[in-house]
C-alpha positions in Angstrom: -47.1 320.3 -60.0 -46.5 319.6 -56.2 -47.2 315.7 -57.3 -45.4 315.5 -60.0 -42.3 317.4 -58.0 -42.6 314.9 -55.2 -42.5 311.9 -57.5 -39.0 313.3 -59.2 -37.5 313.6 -55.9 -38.9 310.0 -54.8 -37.3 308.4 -58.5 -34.2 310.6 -57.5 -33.9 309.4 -53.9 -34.6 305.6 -54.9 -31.7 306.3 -58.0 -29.5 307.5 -55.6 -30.1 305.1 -52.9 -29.5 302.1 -55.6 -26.0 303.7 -56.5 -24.9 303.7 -52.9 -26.8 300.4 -51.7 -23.4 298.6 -53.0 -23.5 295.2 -52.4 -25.9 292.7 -50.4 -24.3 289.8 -48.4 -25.9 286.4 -47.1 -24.1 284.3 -45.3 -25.2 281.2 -42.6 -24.4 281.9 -39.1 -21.0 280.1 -38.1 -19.6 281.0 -41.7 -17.2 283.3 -42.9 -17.2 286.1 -45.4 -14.4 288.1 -47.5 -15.1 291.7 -48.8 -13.0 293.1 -51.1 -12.5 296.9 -51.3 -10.8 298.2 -54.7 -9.7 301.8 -54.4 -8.0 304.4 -56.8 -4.1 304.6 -57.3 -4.0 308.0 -55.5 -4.8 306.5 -52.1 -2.4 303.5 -52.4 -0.2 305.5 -49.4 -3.8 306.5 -47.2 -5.4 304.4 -44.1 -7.9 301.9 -45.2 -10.2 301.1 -42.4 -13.5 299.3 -41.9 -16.8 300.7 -40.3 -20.1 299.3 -38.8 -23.2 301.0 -39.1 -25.9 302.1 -41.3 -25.8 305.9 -40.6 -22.1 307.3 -42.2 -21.9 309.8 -39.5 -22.1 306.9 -37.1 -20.2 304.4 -38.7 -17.7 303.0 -36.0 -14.2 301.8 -37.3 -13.6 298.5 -36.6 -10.3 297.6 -38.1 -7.7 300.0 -39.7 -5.0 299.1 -42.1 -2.5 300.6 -39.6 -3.8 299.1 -36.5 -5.5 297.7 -34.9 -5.5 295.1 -38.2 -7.5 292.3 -36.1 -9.8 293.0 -34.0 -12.5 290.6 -33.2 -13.8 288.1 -35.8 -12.2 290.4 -38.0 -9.2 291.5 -39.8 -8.0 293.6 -42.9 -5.1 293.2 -45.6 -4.3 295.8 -47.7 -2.4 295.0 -51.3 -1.5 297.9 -52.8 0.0 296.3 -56.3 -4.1 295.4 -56.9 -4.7 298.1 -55.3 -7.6 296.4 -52.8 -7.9 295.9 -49.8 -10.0 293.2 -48.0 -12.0 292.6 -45.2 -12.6 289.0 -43.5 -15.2 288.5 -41.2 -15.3 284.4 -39.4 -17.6 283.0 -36.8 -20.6 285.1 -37.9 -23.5 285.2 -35.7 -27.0 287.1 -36.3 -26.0 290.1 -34.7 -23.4 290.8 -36.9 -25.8 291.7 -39.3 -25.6 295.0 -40.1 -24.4 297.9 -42.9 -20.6 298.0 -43.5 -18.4 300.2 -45.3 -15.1 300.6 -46.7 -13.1 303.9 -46.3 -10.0 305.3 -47.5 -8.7 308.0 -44.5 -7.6 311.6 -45.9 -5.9 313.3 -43.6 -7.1 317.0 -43.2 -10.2 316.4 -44.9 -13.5 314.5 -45.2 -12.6 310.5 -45.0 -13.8 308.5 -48.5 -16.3 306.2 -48.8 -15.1 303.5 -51.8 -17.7 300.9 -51.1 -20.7 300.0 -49.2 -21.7 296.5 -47.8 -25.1 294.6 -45.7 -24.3 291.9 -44.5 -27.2 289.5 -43.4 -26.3 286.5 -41.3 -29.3 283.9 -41.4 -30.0 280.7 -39.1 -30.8 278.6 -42.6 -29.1 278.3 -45.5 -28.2 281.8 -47.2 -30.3 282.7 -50.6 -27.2 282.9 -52.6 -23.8 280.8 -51.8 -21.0 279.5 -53.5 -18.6 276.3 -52.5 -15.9 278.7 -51.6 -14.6 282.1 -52.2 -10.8 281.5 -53.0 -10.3 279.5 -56.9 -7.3 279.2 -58.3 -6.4 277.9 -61.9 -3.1 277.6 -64.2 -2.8 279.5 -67.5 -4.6 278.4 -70.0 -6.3 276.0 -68.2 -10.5 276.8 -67.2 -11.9 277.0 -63.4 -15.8 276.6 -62.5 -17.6 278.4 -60.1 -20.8 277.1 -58.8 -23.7 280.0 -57.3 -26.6 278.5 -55.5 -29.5 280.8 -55.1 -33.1 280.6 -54.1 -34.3 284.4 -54.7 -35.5 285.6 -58.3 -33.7 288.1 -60.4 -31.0 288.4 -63.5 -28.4 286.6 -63.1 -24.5 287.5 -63.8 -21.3 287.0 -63.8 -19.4 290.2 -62.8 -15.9 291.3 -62.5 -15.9 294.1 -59.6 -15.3 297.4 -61.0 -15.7 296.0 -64.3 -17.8 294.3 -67.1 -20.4 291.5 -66.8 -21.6 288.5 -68.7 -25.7 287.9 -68.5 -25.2 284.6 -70.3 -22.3 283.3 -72.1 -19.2 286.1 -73.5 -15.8 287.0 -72.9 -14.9 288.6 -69.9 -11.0 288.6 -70.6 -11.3 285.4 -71.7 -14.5 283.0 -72.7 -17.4 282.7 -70.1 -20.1 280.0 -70.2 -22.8 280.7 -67.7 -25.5 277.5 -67.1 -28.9 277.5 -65.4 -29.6 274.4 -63.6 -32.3 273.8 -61.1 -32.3 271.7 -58.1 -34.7 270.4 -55.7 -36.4 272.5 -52.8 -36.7 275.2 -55.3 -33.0 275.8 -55.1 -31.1 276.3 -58.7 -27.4 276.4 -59.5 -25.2 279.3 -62.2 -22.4 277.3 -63.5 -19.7 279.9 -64.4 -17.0 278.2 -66.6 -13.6 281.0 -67.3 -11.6 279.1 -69.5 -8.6 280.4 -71.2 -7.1 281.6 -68.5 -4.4 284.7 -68.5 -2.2 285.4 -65.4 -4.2 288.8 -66.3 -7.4 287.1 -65.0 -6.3 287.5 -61.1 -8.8 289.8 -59.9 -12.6 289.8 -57.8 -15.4 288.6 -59.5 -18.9 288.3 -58.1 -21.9 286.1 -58.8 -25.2 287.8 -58.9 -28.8 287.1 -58.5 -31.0 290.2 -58.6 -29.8 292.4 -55.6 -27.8 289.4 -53.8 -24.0 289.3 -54.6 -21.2 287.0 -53.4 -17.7 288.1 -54.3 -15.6 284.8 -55.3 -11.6 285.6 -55.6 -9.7 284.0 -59.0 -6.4 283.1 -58.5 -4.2 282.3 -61.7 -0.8 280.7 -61.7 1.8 280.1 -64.3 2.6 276.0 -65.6 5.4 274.5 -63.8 8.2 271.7 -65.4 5.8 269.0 -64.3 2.6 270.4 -65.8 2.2 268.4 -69.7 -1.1 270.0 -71.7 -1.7 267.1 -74.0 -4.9 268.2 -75.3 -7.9 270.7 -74.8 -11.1 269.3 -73.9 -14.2 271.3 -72.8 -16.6 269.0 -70.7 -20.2 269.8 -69.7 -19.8 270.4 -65.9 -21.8 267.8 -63.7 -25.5 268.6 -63.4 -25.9 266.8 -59.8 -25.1 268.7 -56.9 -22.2 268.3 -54.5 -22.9 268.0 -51.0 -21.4 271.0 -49.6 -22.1 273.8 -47.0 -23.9 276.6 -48.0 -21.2 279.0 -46.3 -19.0 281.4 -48.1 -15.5 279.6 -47.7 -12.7 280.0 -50.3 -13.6 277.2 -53.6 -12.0 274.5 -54.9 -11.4 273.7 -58.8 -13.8 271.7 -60.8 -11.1 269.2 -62.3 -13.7 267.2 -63.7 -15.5 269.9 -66.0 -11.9 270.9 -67.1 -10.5 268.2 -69.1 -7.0 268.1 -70.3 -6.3 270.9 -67.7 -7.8 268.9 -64.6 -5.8 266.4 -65.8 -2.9 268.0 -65.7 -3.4 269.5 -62.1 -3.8 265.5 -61.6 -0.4 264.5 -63.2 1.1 267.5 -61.1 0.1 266.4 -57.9 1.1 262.7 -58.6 4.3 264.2 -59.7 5.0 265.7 -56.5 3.7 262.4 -54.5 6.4 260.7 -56.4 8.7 263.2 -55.5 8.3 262.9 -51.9 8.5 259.3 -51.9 11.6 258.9 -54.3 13.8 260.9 -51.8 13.6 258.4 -48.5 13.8 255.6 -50.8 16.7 257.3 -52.1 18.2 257.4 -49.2 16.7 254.1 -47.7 19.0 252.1 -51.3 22.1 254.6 -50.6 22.2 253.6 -47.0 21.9 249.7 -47.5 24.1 249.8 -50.4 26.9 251.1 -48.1 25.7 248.4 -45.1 26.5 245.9 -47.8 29.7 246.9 -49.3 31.4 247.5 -45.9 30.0 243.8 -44.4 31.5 242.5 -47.4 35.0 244.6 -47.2 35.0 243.4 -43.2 34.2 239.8 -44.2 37.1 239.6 -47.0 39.1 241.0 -44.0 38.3 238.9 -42.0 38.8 235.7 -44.3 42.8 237.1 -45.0 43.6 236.9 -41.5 42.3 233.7 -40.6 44.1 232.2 -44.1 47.2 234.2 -42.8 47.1 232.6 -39.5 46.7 229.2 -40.8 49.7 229.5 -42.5 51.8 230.7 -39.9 50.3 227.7 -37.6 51.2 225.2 -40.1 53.9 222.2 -39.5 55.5 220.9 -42.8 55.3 217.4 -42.7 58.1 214.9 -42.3 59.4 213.5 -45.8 59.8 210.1 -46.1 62.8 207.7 -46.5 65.0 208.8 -49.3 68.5 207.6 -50.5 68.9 211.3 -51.1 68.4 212.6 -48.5 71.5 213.2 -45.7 70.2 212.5 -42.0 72.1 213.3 -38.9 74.6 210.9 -37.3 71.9 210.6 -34.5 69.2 208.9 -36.6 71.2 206.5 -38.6 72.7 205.4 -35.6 69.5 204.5 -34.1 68.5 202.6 -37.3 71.9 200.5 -36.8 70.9 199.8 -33.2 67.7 198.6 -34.1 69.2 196.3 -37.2 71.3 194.8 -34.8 69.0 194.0 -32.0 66.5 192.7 -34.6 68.8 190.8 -37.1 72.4 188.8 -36.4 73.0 188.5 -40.0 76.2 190.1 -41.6 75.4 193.9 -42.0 74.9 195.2 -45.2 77.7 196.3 -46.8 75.9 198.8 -48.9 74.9 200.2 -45.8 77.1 203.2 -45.0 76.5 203.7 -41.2 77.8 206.5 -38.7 81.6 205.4 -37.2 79.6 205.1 -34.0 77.4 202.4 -35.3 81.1 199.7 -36.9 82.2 200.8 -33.5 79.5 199.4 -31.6 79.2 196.4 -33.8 82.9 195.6 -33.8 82.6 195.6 -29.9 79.7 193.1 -29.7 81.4 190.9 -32.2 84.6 191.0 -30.6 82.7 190.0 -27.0 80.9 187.0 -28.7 84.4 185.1 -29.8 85.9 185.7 -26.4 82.8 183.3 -25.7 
């Protein structure tokens, strides 16, 4: 009876200790790690804070959600519309490894516990690791998560708080979960979440018997730019990327998306082109108005050189013409020069100035005296 007693309270204890293990960490020293801590809608208004140590009595508050909200290599935000708040911890090093908790404060009573953590900070690459821990995706496109893992144990895809998917479902949209091994006895879960609702925002974790890894999906809304032309599901790529095996946030696998990768690809060109339309913009605006002005101060310029050659110019003299009525002065100066250049008769259909019979009648009148 005494036996069989004792064996009850062991199965209890081990029961009970599962429930509150929460969640096992591994991470490679130098890395960085985000916990996420959901909490109930009643304690959206109460302190959050984060505590070190594996006794609860002696768990030592680290950073508080009032302040300090740094402290260390690490800091908390609190987002009460999800109602979670999260913990980041950067520059681990092996004595950081160690039991964690999050706890809600309650002010005139016992604080809450909402969720318990170990983190384990290892020299060589962690048992269980993912690219990054931040994805974001567009609605109705897909992302891909990648968990690498060493250790033995079921394998799922988990939202926190929530359902899981052992293999391939829905989990608020469809879920494909691929096995793949690798070399140095190192295998790879593919988690493709395609169909994608703005719903979908929310901590999921990758797990591999009692190893965890919360990864953080991000879903946006299509902008102007973003075309979906067509649909395509694509096996994701069974070699493995060369990446380091510490928990930073992760990038989308465009190339297992299809149409949607493309369209992240179109968007991004879009905005290239963008930024480079607006100084050329400018750089056409600018030389268009260098050209009109040199061209409106050339014209200028070619008017008042025109104007001043008119202003400059003589009319010429106009030739001899029976028409034309001189001065006494000139003809008179033509009679003189007749006269000294020819003795005959004068002309008499030459009409000269009275000054001009004068002087001849005088020089004719001297030559008979003679």
């Amino acid at each position: 009876m005494a036996l069989h007693l004792s064996l009850l309270l062991l199965l209890l204890f081990l029961i009970l200790y599962r429930v509150s293990a929460g969640m096992y960490v591994s991470v490679q020293t130098g890395g960085s790690i985000t916990i996420p801590c959901h909490y109930d809608q009643y304690y959206i208004n109460h302190v959050k804070y984060w505590c070190k140590g594996y006794d609860w009595i002696r768990c030592s508050s680290l950073v508080r959600s009032d302040h300090p909200k740094s402290s260390g290599n690490a800091s908390i935000s609190d987002d009460i519309n999800q109602r979670v708040f999260t913990v980041t911890m950067t520059d681990l090093e092996p004595e950081d490894s160690e039991s964690y908790r999050c706890v809600v404060e309650i002010n005139g009573g016992s604080d809450i516990m909402i969720q318990w953590f170990y983190l384990s900070v290892t020299l060589g690459t962690p048992e269980l690791y993912v690219d990054q821990q931040e994805v974001t995706g567009v609605e109705g496109g897909s992302v891909t998560v990648r968990c690498y893992y060493s250790n033995s144990g079921d394998m799922k895809w988990c939202r926190m708080g929530g359902d899981c998917v052992s293999y391939s479902g829905t989990l608020h949209g469809t879920v494909t979960l691929k096995d793949i091994s690798l070399a140095n006895n190192r295998k790879v879960l593919t988690v493709t979440m395609s169909g994608l609702k703005m719903e979908n925002t929310d901590w999921y974790c990758c797990e591999v018997g009692e190893l965890e890894l919360p990864v953080h999906i991000t879903v946006s809304q299509h902008t102007a730019t973003q075309i979906i032309t067509a649909i395509t599901n694509q096996a994701p790529t069974n070699q493995q990327p060369s990446v380091s095996p510490t928990a930073e946030p992760v990038q989308i696998d465009n190339t297992s998306q299809g149409a949607e990768g493309n369209m992240e690809d179109v968007h991004q060109r879009s905005i290239d082109v963008k930024v480079l339309l607006i100084p050329w913009g400018m750089l056409v605006v600018v030389t268009a108005g260098i050209l009109v002005t040199w061209k409106m101060w050339t014209k200028h310029k070619d008017n008042k050189a025109k104007d001043q050659t008119t202003n400059n110019s003589v009319a010429p003299f106009p030739e001899d013409d029976d028409d034309v009525t001189y001065s006494t002065v000139i003809p008179q100066h033509k009679a003189q020069i007749n006269v000294q250049t020819c003795h005959d008769q004068p002309d008499d259909n030459v009409v000269y100035s009275s000054l001009a019979l004068q002087v001849t009648t005088q020089q004719r009148a001297a030559a008979a005296q003679q």
